[in-house]
C-alpha positions in Angstrom: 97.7 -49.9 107.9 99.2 -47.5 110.1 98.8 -48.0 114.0 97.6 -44.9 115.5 98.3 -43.2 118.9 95.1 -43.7 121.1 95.4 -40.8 123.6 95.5 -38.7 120.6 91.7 -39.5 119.7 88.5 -38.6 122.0 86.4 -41.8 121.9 88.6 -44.6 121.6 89.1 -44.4 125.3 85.6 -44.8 126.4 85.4 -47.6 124.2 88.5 -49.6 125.4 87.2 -49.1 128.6 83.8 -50.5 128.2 85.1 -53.4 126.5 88.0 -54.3 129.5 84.7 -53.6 132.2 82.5 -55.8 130.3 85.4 -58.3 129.9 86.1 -58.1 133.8 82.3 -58.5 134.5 81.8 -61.6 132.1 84.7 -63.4 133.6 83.5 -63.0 137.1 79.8 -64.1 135.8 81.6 -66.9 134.4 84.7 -68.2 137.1 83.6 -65.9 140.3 87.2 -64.8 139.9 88.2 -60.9 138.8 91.6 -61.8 136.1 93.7 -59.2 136.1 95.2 -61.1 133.0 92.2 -61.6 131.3 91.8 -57.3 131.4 95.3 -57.3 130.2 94.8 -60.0 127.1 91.6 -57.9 126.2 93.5 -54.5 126.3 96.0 -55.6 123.8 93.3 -57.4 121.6 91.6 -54.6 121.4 94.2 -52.2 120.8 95.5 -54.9 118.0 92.1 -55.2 116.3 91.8 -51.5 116.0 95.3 -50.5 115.1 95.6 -48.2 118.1 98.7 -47.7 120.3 98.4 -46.6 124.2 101.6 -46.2 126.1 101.9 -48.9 128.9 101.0 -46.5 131.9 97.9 -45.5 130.2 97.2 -49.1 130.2 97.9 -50.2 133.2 95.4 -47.0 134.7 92.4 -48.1 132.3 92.9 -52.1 133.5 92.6 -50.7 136.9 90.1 -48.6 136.3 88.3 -51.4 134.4 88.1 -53.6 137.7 87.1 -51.1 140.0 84.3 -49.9 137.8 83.5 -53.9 137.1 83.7 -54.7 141.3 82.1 -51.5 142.7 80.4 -48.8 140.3 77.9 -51.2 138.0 76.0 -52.4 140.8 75.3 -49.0 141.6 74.3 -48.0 138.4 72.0 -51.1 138.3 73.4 -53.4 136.3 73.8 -56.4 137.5 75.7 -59.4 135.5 74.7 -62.6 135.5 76.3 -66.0 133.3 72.9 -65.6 131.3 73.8 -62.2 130.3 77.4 -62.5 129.0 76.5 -63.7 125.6 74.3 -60.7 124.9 77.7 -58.4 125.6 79.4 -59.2 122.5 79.1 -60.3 119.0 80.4 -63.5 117.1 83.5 -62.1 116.7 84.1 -60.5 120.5 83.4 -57.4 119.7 80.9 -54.9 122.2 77.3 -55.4 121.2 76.3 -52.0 120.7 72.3 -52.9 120.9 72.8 -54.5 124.0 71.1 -51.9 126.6 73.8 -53.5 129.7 76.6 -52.2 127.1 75.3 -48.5 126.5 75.1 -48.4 130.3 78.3 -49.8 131.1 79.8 -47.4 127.9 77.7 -44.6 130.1 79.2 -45.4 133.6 83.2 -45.4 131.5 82.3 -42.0 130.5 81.4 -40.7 133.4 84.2 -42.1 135.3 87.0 -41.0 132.8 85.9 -37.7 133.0 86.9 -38.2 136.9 90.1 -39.6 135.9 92.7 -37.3 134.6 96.0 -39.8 132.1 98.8 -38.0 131.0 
C-alpha cells in the first residue's frame, strides 16, 4: 500500500498528536520521567501503522508540541493522569481508545492548540 504525505490530509494531524500527548502523559504516570524518545518511537509507530509520511521538521514541532501540551495545558483543561488511568488510553493493540472521555479531551485540547500553531 502506498504511504501517503500527512500534511497533505486535515485530520491526521490532530490524531498524531493526541496519540504522542497521551503517550507523553502515560509515561510520566508510569516512570515520573517526560521521554523525549518515547514521543519519538510513538511518532514513527504511528506514522508506520497508518502508512503516513511527515517530513522530519514537522515532526520534530508536533513531538514538542506533544510535551508541552502533556507538561503544561492538560492540567488546565482538567485532566489529570494518573497510573490507574493509562490503561483506559488505549486499546489491545496501542491504538487511542476513542470511548475513553480523557482521549476526546486530550484530541480537543490538540485541536485547539494546532490551530495556534502554524507547520509549513
Amino acid at each position: 500500500m502506498k504511504i501517503r504525505e500527512m500534511s497533505l490530509l486535515p485530520d491526521p494531524r490532530a490524531d498524531l498528536l493526541c496519540y504522542l500527548v497521551a503517550t507523553a502523559a502515560a509515561t510520566y504516570a508510569l516512570t515520573g520521567d517526560w521521554r523525549v524518545d518515547h514521543v519519538v518511537i510513538s511518532c514513527r509507530s504511528w506514522l508506520s501503522r497508518n502508512r503516513l509520511s511527515l517530513p522530519w521538521l514537522d515532526r520534530v514541532r508536533l513531538g514538542q508540541l506533544a510535551l508541552q501540551i502533556a507538561r503544561r495545558d492538560l492540567r488546565g483543561a482538567g485532566i489529570a493522569l494518573r497510573q490507574a488511568d493509562v490503561q483506559g488510553l488505549f486499546t489491545g493493540d496501542m491504538k487511542l481508545n476513542p470511548a475513553s472521555t480523557v482521549v476526546q479531551r486530550m484530541l480537543q485540547v490538540c485541536r485547539h492548540a494546532l490551530e495556534d500553531h502554524r507547520f509549513a
